[in-house]
C-alpha positions, -999 to +999 in steps of 0.1 A: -690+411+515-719+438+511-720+452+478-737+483+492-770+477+474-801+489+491-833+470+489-862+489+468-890+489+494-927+508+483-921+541+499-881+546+482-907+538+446-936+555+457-907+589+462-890+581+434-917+576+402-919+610+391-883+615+387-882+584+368-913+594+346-892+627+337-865+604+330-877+592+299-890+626+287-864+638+259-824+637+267-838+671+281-855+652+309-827+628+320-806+663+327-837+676+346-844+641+362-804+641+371-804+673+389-836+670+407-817+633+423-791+649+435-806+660+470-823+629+476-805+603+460-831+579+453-820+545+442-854+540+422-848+571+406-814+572+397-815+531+382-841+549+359-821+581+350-789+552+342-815+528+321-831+563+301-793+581+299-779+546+283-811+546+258-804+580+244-768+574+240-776+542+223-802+556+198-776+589+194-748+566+185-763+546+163-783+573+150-748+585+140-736+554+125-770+549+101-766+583+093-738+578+075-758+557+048-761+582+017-802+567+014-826+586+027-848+557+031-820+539+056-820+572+073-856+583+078-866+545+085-849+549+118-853+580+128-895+572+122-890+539+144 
């Protein structure tokens, strides 16, 4: 049974590193990092664009949730982490 993963050799990273490095840039740069995979389909790349589009949604969710704490202390302790 293949599970239709492909092995990460140098040359698919060595292709693949800027995209990931825009990634992590802002919410902006997964979008930009997202569209600019979408020729080449680079499996480095797009495990980072996954890993750096879960992280904003995390931190926007629970940036949400603590949010919703009427203390200004709560609120601007996370957003400073």
């Amino acid at each position: 049974m293949k599970l239709g993963l492909k092995i990460m050799n140098t040359q698919n990273v060595n292709d693949g590193k800027t995209i990931a490095i825009i990634s992590y840039i802002t919410i902006i740069g997964t979008i930009i990092a997202f569209i600019m995979n979408q020729d080449k389909r680079n499996t480095f790349a797009s495990f980072h664009i996954r890993q750096a589009l879960g992280l904003w949604l995390t931190f926007f969710a629970l940036g949400y949730i603590i949010g919703g704490f009427d203390s200004w202390l709560v609120t601007l302790g996370w957003y400073n982490f």
